[in-house]
Structure formats: structure tokens, C-alpha cells
FIKEFI-702596 format. One line per 4 residues: their letters; for each residue x, z, y of C-alpha. Coordinates in nm, 2 decimals, always signed. Layout:
BEGIN
A> X/Z/Y  ...
//
This chain:
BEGIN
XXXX> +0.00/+0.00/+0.00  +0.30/+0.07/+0.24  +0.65/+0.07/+0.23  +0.73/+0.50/+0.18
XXXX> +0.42/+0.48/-0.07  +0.44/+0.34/-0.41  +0.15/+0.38/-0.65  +0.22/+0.37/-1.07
XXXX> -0.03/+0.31/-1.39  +0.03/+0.34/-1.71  -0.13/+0.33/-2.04  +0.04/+0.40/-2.39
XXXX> -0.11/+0.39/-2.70  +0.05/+0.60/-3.00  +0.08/+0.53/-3.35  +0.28/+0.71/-3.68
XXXX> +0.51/+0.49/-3.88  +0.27/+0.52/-4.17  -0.01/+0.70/-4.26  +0.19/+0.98/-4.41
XXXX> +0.43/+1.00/-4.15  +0.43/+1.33/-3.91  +0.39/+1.36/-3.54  +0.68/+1.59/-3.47
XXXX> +0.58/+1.74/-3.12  +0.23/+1.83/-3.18  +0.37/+2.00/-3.58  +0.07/+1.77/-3.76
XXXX> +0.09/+1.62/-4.08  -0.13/+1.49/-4.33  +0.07/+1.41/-4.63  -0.25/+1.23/-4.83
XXXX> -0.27/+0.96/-4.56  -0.64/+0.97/-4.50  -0.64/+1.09/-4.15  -0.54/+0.71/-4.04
XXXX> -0.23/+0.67/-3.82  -0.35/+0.66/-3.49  -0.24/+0.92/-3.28  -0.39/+0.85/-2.95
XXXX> -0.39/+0.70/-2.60  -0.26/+0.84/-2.26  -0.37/+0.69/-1.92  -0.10/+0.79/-1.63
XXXX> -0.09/+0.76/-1.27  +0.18/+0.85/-1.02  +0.22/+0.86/-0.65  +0.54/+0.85/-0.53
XXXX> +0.59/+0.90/-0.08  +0.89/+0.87/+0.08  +0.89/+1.18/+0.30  +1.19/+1.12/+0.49
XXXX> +1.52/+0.93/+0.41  +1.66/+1.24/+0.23  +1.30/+1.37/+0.03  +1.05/+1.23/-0.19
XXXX> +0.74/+1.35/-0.31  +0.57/+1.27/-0.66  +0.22/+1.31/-0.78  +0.09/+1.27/-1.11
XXXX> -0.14/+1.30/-1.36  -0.18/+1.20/-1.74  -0.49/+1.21/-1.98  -0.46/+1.16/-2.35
XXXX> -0.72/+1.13/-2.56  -0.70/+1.19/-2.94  -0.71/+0.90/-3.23  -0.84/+0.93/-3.53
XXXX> -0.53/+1.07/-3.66  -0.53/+1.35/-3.41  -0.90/+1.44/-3.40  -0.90/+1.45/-3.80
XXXX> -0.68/+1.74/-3.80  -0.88/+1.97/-3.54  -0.70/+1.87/-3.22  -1.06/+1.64/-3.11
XXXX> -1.02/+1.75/-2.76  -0.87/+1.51/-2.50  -0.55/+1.68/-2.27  -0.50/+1.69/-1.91
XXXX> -0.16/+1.70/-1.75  -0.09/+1.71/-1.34  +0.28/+1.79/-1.21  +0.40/+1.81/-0.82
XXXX> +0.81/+1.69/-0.77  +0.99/+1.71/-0.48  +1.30/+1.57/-0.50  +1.59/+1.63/-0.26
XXXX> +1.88/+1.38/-0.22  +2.23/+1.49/-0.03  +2.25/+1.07/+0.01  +2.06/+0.74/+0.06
//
């Protein structure tokens, strides 16, 4: 929209290797391979403002939302993440 603002989407989509595999961070597994292999989907945005030559500021926010992989082992509800960073530069 202007020079100092930049604006950022993003959308990932997150599968296992195979239907047995585990996803590490969340400690799920389902070693019989029913619950599918689709872990989920995360939509991101990010604001990032120039503040001054020496200080940006960045906004943002993610949502995931569980796959069938994920809501067959009792994590069905969809996540929300939202972080303020200010960062601080001693040069341009």
C-alpha cells in the first residue's frame, strides 16, 4: 500500500510422509494408519511498517485448522496465533 508498509499472506497445507508417520511437534501418532495423513492447514498474515530508518514493527497472526489426521486423534479444535516484533537495527 505504501513504501514503509508491506503487507504478507500465506497459506500452507501440512501433510505426514505416510499414513503411519508421526507429527513430531504436536507428540501424535497413529501407528494403524487409519487417521489419514493430513495434518492441517494454516492461513497467515503479516504487517510489516517501517517506523523509522533504524525500527521496524511486525504484526501477525496465523490460524490453523485441523485435518483429518489431527481431528482424529482429539485435537478437532482449530488454533490461533498473534505475535508483536519490534526490531531494532544499529545500521541501514
Amino acid at each position: 500500500p505504501s513504501k514503509p508498509l508491506r503487507v504478507d499472506f500465506g497459506y500452507n497445507g501440512y501433510w505426514l510422509a505416510s499414513d503411519r508417520d508421526r507429527w513430531n511437534n504436536a507428540n501424535l501418532r497413529d501407528t494403524t494408519g487409519n487417521s489419514g495423513n493430513f495434518i492441517g492447514q494454516e492461513f497467515d498474515i503479516r504487517v510489516r511498517y517501517k517506523l523509522h530508518p533504524h525500527v521496524d514493527a511486525n504484526v501477525g497472526y496465523a490460524h490453523f485448522r485441523p485435518g483429518e489426521f489431527t481431528r482424529s486423534l482429539s485435537r478437532n479444535h482449530p488454533s490461533n496465533f498473534a505475535y508483536v516484533e519490534l526490531t531494532f537495527s544499529l545500521f541501514e
